[in-house]
Structure formats: structure tokens, C-alpha cells
C-alpha positions as CSV (number, residue, x, y, z in Angstrom):
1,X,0.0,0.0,0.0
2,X,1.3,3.4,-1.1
3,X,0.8,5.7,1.7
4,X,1.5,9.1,-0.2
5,X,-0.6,7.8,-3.2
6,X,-3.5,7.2,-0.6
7,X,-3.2,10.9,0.8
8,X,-3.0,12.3,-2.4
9,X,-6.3,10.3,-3.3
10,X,-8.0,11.5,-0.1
11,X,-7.6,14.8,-0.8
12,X,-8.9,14.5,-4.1
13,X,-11.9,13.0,-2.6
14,X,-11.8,15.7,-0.1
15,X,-12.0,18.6,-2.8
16,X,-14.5,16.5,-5.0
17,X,-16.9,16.2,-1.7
18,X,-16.1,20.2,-1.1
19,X,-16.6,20.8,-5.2
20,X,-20.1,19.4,-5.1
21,X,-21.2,20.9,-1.9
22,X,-20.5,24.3,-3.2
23,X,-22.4,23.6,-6.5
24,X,-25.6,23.2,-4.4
25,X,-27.9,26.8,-3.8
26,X,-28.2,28.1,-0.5
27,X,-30.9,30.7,0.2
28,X,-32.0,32.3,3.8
29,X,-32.3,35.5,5.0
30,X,-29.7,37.3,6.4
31,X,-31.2,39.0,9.7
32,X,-32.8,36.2,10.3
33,X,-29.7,33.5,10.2
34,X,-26.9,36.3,11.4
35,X,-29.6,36.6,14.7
36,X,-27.2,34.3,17.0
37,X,-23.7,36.5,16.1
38,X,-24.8,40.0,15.8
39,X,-25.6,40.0,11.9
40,X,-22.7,38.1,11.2
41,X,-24.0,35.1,9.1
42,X,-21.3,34.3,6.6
43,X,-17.5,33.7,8.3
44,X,-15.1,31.1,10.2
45,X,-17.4,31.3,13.5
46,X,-20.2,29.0,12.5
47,X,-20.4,25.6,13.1
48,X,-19.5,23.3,10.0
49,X,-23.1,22.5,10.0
50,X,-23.5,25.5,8.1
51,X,-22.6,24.3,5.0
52,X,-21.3,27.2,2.8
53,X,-21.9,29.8,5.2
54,X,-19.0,28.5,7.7
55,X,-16.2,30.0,5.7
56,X,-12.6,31.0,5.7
57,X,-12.5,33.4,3.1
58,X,-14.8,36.6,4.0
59,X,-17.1,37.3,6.7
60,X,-20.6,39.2,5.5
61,X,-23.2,41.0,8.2
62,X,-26.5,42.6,7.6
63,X,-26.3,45.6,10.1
64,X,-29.6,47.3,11.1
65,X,-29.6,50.3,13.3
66,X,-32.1,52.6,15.1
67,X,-31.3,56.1,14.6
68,X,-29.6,57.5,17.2
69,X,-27.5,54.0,17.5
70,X,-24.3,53.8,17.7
71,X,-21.1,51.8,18.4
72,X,-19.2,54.4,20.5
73,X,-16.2,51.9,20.9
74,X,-12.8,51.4,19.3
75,X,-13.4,48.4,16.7
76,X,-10.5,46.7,14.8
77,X,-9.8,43.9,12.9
78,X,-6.1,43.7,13.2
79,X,-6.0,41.1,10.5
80,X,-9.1,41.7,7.5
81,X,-10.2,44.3,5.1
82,X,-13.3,45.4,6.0
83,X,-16.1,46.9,3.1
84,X,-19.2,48.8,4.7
85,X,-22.2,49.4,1.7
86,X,-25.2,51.5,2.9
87,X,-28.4,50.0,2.2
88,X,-30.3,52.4,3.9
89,X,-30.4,55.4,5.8
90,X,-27.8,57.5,6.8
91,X,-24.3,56.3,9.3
92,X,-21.4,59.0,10.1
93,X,-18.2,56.0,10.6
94,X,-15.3,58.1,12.5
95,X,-11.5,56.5,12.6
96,X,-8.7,58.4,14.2
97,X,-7.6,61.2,11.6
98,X,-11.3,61.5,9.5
99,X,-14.9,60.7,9.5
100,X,-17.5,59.5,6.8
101,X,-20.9,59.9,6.6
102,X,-22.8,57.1,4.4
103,X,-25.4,59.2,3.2
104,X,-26.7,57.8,-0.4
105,X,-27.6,54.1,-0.7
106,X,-24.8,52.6,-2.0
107,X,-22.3,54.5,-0.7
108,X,-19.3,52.6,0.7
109,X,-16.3,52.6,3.1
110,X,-13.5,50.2,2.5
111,X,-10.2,50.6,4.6
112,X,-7.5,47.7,5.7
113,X,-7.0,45.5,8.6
114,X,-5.6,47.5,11.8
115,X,-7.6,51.2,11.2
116,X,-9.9,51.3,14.3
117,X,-13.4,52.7,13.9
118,X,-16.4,53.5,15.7
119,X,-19.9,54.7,14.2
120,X,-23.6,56.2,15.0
121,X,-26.8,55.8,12.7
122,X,-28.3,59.3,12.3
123,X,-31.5,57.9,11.5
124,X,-32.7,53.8,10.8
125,X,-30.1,52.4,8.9
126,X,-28.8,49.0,7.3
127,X,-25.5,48.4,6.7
128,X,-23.8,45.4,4.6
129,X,-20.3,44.5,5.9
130,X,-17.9,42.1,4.6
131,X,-14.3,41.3,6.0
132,X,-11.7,39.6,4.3
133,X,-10.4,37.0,5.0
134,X,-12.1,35.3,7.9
135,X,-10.0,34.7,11.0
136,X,-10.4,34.3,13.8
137,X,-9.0,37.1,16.7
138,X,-9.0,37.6,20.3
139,X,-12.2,38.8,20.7
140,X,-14.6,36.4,19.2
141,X,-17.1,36.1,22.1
142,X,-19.8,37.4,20.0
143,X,-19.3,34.3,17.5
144,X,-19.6,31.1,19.2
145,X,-22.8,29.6,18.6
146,X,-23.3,26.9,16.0
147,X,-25.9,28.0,13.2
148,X,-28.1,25.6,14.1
149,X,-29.0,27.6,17.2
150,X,-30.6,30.4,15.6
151,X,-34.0,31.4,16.2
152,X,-33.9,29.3,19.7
């Protein structure tokens, strides 16, 4: 028996399995399945279970905000890009030297791993974030529940 030849053919069954699982169609609703992990529902913190969704690569959040919300905390991520795309309403983002205000639907912010940030909704917002790539840091409290958990 040829060990190496027996990896190497386990990994190809590996990435066939993997390959076939991504060709399947995976629908939900966003607020309703990032619920558990604060809008969070695509990244590294969910439970294999969640197919697709548990991923690596990018982590995606639906944010919704009252107006007069606001996150008046440092945030980081000290190791992903991070894109923020207004839905809806209106969100003034503030890091150490400027400040944006997401005013237009559509309008974006997109700045790299280490720039803290904090923000307020100036009136009922929603907010599409995605980070790149998913890892996981020292603070991942928030993210610890399998998907299978949500709406419980």
C-alpha cells in the first residue's frame, strides 16, 4: 500500500466532496440567520453545519440600526479588510484622523486590517459588511454559537 498515493487520493476526494457541496444553492435571509452572532451570518465562526456559510475566506453581516444607535467603541480587525455598503439610511463611521458619513444608498467605506473605527446611525439604517479574510481574533465572544441555534 502506497501511503503518499493514498493521501494524495483522499484529498482529491476531499475537494471533489467540497466541489459538489459548493455547487448546491443556499438561500436564507440574512437577519434572520446572522440573529445568533450580531448580523454576522457568513465567516469562520459558524459551526461546520452551516454548510457554505461556515467559511474561511470573508465574513458578510447585515447591520440594522435605530437612529440614534451607535457603536461608541474602538473596533479593529487587526487582520481583514473590511467593506461597509449602505443599504439604507444615513451612518457617520469616525476613525482616528477623518470621518465619513454614508449618506446615499450605495455608498461605501473600504479601509485595511488595523484602522480602528467606531460609528452612529443618524437615522434607521442597514448596513452590509464584509471582511476579508475570515480569521479568527482575540475577541470572538460574539461568534460562538453553531448555526443551528438560531432562532432558539
Amino acid at each position: 500500500m502506497n501511503m503518499e498515493s493514498d493521501y494524495a487520493q483522499g484529498e482529491v476526494d476531499q475537494e471533489f466532496s467540497l466541489h459538489h457541496e459548493c455547487l448546491a444553492v443556499l438561500s436564507g435571509n440574512a437577519s434572520v440567520d446572522g440573529a445568533s452572532h450580531r448580523g454576522w451570518f457568513v465567516g469562520h465562526f459558524l459551526a461546520d453545519t452551516c454548510g457554505l456559510r461556515a467559511t474561511r475566506l470573508v465574513e458578510v453581516k447585515w447591520g440594522t440600526c435605530s437612529a440614534g444607535e451607535e457603536r461608541p467603541s474602538w473596533g479593529r480587525s487587526e487582520q481583514a479588510t473590511t467593506l461597509c455598503i449602505l443599504l439604507k439610511g444615513r451612518v457617520q463611521f469616525s476613525f482616528p484622523r477623518e470621518a465619513h458619513l454614508l449618506a446615499h444608498e450605495g455608498d461605501y467605506l473600504l479601509w485595511p486590517a488595523g484602522i480602528p473605527h467606531h460609528w452612529k446611525a443618524l437615522e434607521e439604517s442597514c448596513v452590509l459588511t464584509v471582511r476579508w479574510p475570515s480569521i479568527a481574533e482575540v475577541d470572538t465572544a460574539h461568534r460562538t454559537r453553531p448555526c443551528d441555534t438560531i432562532g432558539r
